[in-house]
BATI-165654 format. One record per residue: x, y, z of N, C-alpha, C, CB in turn. Coordinates in steps of 0.1 Angstrom, whole numbers, plus 5000, padded with zeros to 4 digits. Each point is the difference from the previous one (the first is absolute). Last residue first. Glycine has a CB too. Layout:
XYZXYZXYZXYZ...
//
This chain:
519035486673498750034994500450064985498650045025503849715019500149934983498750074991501149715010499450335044501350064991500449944987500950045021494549915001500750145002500950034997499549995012498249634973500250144994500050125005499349894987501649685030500450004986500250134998498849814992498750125042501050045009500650004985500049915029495749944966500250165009501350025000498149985016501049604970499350054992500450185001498049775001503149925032500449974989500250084990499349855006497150125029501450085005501250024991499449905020496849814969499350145003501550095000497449925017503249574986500050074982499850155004498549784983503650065062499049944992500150074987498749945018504450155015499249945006498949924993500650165015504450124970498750004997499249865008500750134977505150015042498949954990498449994996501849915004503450285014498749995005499249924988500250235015505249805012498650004990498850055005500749824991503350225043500149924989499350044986500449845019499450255035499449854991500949964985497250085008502650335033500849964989499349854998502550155006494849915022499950144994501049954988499650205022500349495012498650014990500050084991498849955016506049964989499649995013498050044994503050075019501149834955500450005013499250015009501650064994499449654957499150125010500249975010498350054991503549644979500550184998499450075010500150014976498949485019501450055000500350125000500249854991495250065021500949945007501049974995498749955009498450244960500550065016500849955011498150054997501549724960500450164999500250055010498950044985500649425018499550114995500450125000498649885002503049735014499850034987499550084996500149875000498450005045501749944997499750024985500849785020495150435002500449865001501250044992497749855003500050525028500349954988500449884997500450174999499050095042499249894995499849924991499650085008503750325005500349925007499049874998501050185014498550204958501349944997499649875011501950244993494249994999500950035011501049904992498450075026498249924948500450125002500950075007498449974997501249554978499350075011500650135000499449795014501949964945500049975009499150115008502149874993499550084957500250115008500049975018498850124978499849564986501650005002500650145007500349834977494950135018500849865005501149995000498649904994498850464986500049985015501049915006497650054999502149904956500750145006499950015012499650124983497349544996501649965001501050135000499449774986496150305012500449975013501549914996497249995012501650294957499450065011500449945016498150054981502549754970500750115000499650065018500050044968498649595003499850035011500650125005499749795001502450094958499049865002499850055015501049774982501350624993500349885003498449925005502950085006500450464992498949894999500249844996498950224992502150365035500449834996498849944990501249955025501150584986499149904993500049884998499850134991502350315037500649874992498549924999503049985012500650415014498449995001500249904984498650285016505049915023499749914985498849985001501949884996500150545033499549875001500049964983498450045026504250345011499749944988499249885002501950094991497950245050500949944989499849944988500849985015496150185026501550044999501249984994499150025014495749904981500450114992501650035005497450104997500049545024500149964986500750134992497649845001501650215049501249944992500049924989500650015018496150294997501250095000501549895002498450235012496849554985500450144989501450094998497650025005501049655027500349934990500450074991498949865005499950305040501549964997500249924986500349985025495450214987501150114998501449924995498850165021497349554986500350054990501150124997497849925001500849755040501050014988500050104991500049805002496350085025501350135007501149964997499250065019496249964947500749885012501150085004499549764989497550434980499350035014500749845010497250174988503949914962500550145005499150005019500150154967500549504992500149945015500150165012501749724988497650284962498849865004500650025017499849764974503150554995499150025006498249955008502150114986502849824994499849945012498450045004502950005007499350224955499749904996499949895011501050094981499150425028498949914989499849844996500550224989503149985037498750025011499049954986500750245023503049774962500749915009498449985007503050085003498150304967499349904992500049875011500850104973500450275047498650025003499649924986499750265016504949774996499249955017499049994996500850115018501749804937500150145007499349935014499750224977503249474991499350055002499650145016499949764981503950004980499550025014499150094998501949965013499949574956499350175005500750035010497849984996503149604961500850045017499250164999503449845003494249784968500850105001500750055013498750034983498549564981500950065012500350104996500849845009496049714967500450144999500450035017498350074976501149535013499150014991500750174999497749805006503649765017500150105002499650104985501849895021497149644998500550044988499950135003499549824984500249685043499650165002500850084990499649985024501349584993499649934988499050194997499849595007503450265030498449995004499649994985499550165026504849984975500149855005498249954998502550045023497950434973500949944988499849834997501950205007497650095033498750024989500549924991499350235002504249815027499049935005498649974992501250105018502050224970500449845000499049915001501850065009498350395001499450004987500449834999500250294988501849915049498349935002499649974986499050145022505149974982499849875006498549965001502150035014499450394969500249924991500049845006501350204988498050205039499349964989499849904986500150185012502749975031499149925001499749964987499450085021503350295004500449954988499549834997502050185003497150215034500749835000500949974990498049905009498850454987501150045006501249895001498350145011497049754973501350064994500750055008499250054984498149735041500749924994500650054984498549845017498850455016501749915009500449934989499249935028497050344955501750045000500749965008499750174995496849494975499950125013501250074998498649875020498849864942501549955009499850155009502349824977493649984998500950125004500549975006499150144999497149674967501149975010500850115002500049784993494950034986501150085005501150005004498850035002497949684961500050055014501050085003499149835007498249824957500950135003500150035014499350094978499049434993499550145010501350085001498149875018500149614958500750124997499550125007500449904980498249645020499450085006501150124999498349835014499949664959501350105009499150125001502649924990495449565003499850144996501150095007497549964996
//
Protein backbone atom coordinates (compact mmCIF):
# COMPACT_ATOMS: atom_id res chain seq x y z
CA UNK A 1 0.00 0.00 0.00
CA UNK A 2 1.86 3.53 -0.82
CA UNK A 3 1.72 6.26 1.41
CA UNK A 4 1.78 9.40 -0.74
CA UNK A 5 2.35 12.57 1.82
CA UNK A 6 3.06 16.22 1.28
CA UNK A 7 5.19 18.20 3.24
CA UNK A 8 7.13 21.34 3.59
CA UNK A 9 10.18 22.60 2.56
CA UNK A 10 12.03 25.90 2.96
CA UNK A 11 15.40 26.49 1.45
CA UNK A 12 16.49 29.16 4.29
CA UNK A 13 18.28 32.70 3.51
CA UNK A 14 22.03 31.31 4.17
CA UNK A 15 21.41 28.85 1.56
CA UNK A 16 19.71 31.37 -0.94
CA UNK A 17 22.11 33.76 -0.53
CA UNK A 18 24.64 30.95 -1.29
CA UNK A 19 22.97 30.30 -4.37
CA UNK A 20 22.05 26.79 -3.02
CA UNK A 21 18.79 26.15 -4.07
CA UNK A 22 18.96 24.58 -7.00
CA UNK A 23 21.49 21.93 -5.42
CA UNK A 24 19.15 21.26 -2.79
CA UNK A 25 16.05 20.96 -5.11
CA UNK A 26 18.34 18.20 -6.47
CA UNK A 27 18.57 16.42 -3.77
CA UNK A 28 14.56 16.18 -3.57
CA UNK A 29 14.67 15.23 -7.00
CA UNK A 30 17.38 12.24 -6.49
CA UNK A 31 15.17 11.11 -3.21
CA UNK A 32 12.33 10.23 -5.75
CA UNK A 33 10.39 13.88 -3.90
CA UNK A 34 8.18 15.76 -6.49
CA UNK A 35 8.33 19.30 -6.01
CA UNK A 36 4.77 19.95 -6.13
CA UNK A 37 4.55 23.67 -6.08
CA UNK A 38 7.43 26.79 -5.22
CA UNK A 39 8.03 30.11 -4.66
CA UNK A 40 11.19 32.34 -3.85
CA UNK A 41 9.48 34.97 -0.59
CA UNK A 42 10.48 37.20 1.96
CA UNK A 43 8.79 37.03 4.60
CA UNK A 44 7.74 39.69 7.27
CA UNK A 45 9.53 39.24 11.46
CA UNK A 46 5.88 38.84 12.67
CA UNK A 47 4.63 36.13 9.58
CA UNK A 48 8.34 34.40 10.73
CA UNK A 49 6.93 34.66 14.55
CA UNK A 50 3.48 33.08 13.41
CA UNK A 51 4.74 30.44 11.51
CA UNK A 52 7.54 29.24 14.26
CA UNK A 53 4.96 29.92 16.42
CA UNK A 54 4.86 25.89 18.23
CA UNK A 55 8.37 26.67 19.53
CA UNK A 56 7.62 30.58 20.62
CA UNK A 57 8.57 29.61 24.58
CA UNK A 58 12.11 27.88 23.39
CA UNK A 59 15.27 30.40 23.68
CA UNK A 60 15.64 29.98 20.12
CA UNK A 61 12.75 31.30 18.96
CA UNK A 62 13.78 35.09 18.63
CA UNK A 63 16.72 34.10 16.62
CA UNK A 64 14.75 31.80 14.29
CA UNK A 65 12.23 34.36 13.47
CA UNK A 66 14.38 37.23 12.75
CA UNK A 67 16.55 35.01 10.71
CA UNK A 68 13.88 33.19 8.65
CA UNK A 69 12.60 36.83 7.76
CA UNK A 70 16.26 38.20 6.87
CA UNK A 71 16.13 37.15 3.34
CA UNK A 72 14.60 35.47 0.70
CA UNK A 73 13.45 32.03 1.16
CA UNK A 74 12.07 29.05 -1.38
CA UNK A 75 9.19 27.76 0.19
CA UNK A 76 8.11 24.58 -1.87
CA UNK A 77 5.65 21.59 -1.74
CA UNK A 78 7.12 18.19 -1.74
CA UNK A 79 5.57 15.12 -2.52
CA UNK A 80 6.20 11.60 -2.84
CA UNK A 81 6.10 7.90 -1.26
CA UNK A 82 6.72 8.97 2.62
CA UNK A 83 7.20 12.22 1.74
CA UNK A 84 7.65 13.43 5.56
CA UNK A 85 10.28 11.39 6.72
CA UNK A 86 12.18 10.77 3.69
CA UNK A 87 12.64 14.90 3.78
CA UNK A 88 13.79 14.77 7.24
CA UNK A 89 16.25 12.19 6.14
CA UNK A 90 18.02 13.68 3.46
CA UNK A 91 17.75 17.06 5.33
CA UNK A 92 19.92 15.56 8.10
CA UNK A 93 20.19 16.58 11.99
CA UNK A 94 19.74 19.94 12.96
CA UNK A 95 23.21 20.86 14.05
CA UNK A 96 25.05 20.66 10.62
CA UNK A 97 27.92 19.27 12.64
CA UNK A 98 25.71 15.74 13.58
CA UNK A 99 24.34 15.48 10.42
CA UNK A 100 25.28 12.33 8.61
CA UNK A 101 27.79 12.74 5.27
CA UNK A 102 25.16 13.51 2.44
CA UNK A 103 22.92 15.05 3.68
CA UNK A 104 21.74 18.80 3.19
CA UNK A 105 22.96 19.95 6.36
CA UNK A 106 25.93 18.64 6.55
CA UNK A 107 26.87 19.90 3.01
CA UNK A 108 25.48 23.51 3.12
CA UNK A 109 24.70 24.39 6.66
CA UNK A 110 26.65 26.44 8.67
CA UNK A 111 25.90 26.29 11.78
CA UNK A 112 22.34 24.89 14.02
CA UNK A 113 20.72 28.29 13.26
CA UNK A 114 21.99 28.78 9.46
CA UNK A 115 20.99 25.01 8.81
CA UNK A 116 19.99 25.46 5.58
CA UNK A 117 16.17 24.04 5.36
CA UNK A 118 13.51 23.35 7.08
CA UNK A 119 11.22 20.75 6.85
CA UNK A 120 7.33 19.66 8.23
CA UNK A 121 7.81 17.16 11.49
CA UNK A 122 4.80 15.21 10.86
CA UNK A 123 1.29 15.08 8.57
CA UNK A 124 -0.32 17.77 11.49
CA UNK A 125 2.61 20.28 10.89
CA UNK A 126 2.43 19.47 7.12
CA UNK A 127 -0.91 20.09 6.86
CA UNK A 128 -0.41 23.63 8.88
CA UNK A 129 2.73 24.91 7.42
CA UNK A 130 1.31 23.97 3.39
CA UNK A 131 -1.09 26.32 4.08
CA UNK A 132 0.66 28.93 5.45
CA UNK A 133 2.38 29.77 2.35
CA UNK A 134 0.24 27.66 -0.33
CA UNK A 135 -3.39 28.92 1.07
Amino acid sequence: MSNIEQTLSIIKPDAVERNLAEKIKEKFLENELIIKNQKKIQITREEAAEFYKVHQTKPFYDRLCNYLSSGPIVVMILEGENAITVNRKIMGATDPKQADDGTIRKEFGISIDKNSVHGSDSQDNAKKEINFFFS
